[in-house]
N, C-alpha and C positions, 0 to 999 in steps of 0.2 A: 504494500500500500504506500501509496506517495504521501514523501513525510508534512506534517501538519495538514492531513485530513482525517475524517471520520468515516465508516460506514453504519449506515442507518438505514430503519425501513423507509420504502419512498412515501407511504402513508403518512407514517410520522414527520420526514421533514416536509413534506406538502401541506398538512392540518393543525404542524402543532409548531415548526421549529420556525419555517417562514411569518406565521401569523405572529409568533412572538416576537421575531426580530423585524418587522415592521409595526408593529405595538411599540419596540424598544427605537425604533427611529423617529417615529413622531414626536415620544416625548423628548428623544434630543433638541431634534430640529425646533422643536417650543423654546424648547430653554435655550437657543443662542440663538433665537430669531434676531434679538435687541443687541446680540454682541456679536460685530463681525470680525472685531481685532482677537475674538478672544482663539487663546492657540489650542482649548477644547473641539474646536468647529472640527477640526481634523477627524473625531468619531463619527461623524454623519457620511462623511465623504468613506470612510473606514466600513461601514452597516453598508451604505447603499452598493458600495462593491462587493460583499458577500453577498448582500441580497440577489442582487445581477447575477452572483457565479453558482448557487444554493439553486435558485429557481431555475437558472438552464440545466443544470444537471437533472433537477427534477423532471422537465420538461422529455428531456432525452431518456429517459428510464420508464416512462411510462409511455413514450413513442414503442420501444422497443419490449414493454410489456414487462421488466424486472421488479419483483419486490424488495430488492436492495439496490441504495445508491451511494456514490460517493462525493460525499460534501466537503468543501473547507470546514474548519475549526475556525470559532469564532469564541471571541474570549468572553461576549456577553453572554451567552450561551453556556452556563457552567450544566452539569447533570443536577444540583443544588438546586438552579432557578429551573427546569426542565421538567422536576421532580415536581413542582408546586402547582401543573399545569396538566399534566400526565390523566390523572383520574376526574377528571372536571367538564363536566358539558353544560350549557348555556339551555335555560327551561325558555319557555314562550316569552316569558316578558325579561327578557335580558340580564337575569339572577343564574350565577353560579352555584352551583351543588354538585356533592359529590353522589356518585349512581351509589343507590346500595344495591343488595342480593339479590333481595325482589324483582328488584324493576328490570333489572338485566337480565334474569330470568325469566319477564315475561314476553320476553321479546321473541315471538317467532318468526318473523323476516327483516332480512337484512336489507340495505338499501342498495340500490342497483351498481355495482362497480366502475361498471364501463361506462362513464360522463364527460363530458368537455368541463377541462377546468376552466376557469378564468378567463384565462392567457386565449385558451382554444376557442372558447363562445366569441370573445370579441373579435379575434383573429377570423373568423369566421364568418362575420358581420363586416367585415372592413372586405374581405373576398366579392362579398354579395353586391356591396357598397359600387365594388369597381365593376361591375358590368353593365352600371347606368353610363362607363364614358362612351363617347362617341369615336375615342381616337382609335384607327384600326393597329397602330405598332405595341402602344400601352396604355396596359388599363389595371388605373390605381386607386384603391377606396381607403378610407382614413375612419377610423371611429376614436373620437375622444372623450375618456370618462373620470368620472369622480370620483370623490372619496367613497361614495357608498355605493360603487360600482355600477353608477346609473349613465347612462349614455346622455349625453350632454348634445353632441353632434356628431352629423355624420360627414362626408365628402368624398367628392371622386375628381379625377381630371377632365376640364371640360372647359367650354367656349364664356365667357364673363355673361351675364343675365343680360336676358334680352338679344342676345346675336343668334344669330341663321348659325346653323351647323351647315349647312348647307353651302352657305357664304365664305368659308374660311377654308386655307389647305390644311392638309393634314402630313404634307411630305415633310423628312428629317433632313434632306440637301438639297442645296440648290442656293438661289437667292436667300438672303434673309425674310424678306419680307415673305417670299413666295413657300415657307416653311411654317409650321406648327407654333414656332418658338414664342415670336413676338406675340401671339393671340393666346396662348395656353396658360388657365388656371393653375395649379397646381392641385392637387387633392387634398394637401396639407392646410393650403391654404383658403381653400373654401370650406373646410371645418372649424378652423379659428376664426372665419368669419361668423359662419352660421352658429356658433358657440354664443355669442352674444351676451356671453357672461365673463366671471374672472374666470381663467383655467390656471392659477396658482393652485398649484400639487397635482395638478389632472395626471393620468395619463394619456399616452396617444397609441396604437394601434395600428401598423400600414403594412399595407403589401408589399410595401418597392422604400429601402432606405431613403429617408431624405437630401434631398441635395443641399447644395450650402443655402441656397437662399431658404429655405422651409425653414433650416436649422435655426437662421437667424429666427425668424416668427417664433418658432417655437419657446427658443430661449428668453424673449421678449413677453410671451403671454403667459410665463410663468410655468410652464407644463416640464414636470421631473423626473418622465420617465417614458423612455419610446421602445416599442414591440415592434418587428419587423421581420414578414416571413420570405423577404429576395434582398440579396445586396447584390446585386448581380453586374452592378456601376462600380464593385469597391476597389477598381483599379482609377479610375478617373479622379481626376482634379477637386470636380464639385465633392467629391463623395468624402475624398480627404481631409478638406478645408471642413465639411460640416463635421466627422468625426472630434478634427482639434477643436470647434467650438464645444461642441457637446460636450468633452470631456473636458475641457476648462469651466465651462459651465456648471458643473458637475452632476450632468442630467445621465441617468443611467439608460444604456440601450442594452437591448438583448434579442436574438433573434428565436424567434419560434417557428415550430418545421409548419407549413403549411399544410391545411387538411384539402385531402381529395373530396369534389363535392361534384355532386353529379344534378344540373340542373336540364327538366325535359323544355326543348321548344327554343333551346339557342348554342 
């Protein structure tokens, strides 16, 4: 085993160890909202990087159908604070308790295993998202969400409101003008429009890595975490320049494997 990691079940770090270390990052990120000199800040930036390397792993291990995974070690994470969280499930109105004999005993079915988690539902909505574009080379949907995992906005790649699709090329050479470029929304960018609210802590959700200009939006509208299931540009310019914002920024990305999804009638 590669040294300074753990193996664990992937239930466990999926339900118990992620939710804890994003419980444990919020309350950072509280307490030095007001302090940006202070040399504390460095554990936020610390969490949100396991969190990024914990959850792909997870990601990849339930791709592949394993009941064990292998995670980093993280020091907020002792078996101590682990231990306090292990036997405790959440009743109807949001009260902790611990199951006794009974109750686990009367349970005769289990709840269905095979689920889209998280990552996967919205990934999967941002799939759906891109088949409203119009462009025939690419087609990119955007979903961006909240703290309570509710969908804020949605977006795809596509012509500014109001223009003829009709009206505009759609070719990638040639003239400038007589190309895609100077006319094309981005899909990033017509979600933080249609957002229309703050998306400070959102996350965002896309098909296709953003390029430097999304990056810049993004970083600007506050959004602190980006899912993407193509880098398929990550040799390019744009693709580099947004990665150095994003990571100076310190907005975590991670890629999720794209689901196969069979739509009849297109």
């Amino acid at each position: 085993m590669v040294k300074n990691t753990i193996t664990t079940k992937t239930n466990k770090a999926e339900f118990l160890i992620l939710p804890r270390l994003n419980e444990i990052l919020v309350k950072r990120e509280a307490s030095f909202a007001n302090k940006p000199t202070d040399p504390r800040r460095r554990h936020v930036i610390y969490i949100k990087n396991k969190l990024a390397l914990i959850r792909e792993a997870v990601m990849n291990a339930k791709v592949n159908n394993q009941d064990k995974v292998v995670i980093p070690q993280c020091g907020f994470l002792s078996d101590k604070v682990l231990s306090k969280y292990s036997f405790k499930t959440h009743t109807k109105f949001g009260k902790v308790k611990k199951l006794t004999t009974h109750e686990t005993s009367t349970i005769t079915m289990s709840k269905r295993k095979k689920y889209l988690s998280w990552e996967e539902y919205f990934i999967a909505i941002a799939q759906v998202c891109s088949l409203r574009s119009k462009d025939p080379n690419t087609q990119v949907g955007v979903v961006i969400v909240n703290h309570r995992k509710e969908i804020a906005a949605t977006g795809y790649n596509g012509l500014p409101w109001g223009l003829s699709d009709d009206n505009y090329p759609y070719e990638r050479e040639g003239k400038w003008l007589e190309t895609k470029y100077p006319y094309m929304v981005h899909a990033e960018a017509n979600a933080i429009i249609h957002a229309r609210q703050n998306c400070e802590g959102f996350i965002l959700y896309t098909t296709l890595f953003p390029c430097h200009e999304c990056a810049k939006l993004i970083i600007q509208c506050g959004i602190k975490q980006v899912f993407y299931s193509s880098d398929k540009h990550h040799e390019k310019l744009e693709t580099i320049a947004a990665k150095k914002m994003l990571d100076d920024a310190g907005i975590i990305y991670a890629s999720i494997f794209p689901l196969t999804m069979v739509i009849k009638g297109l």
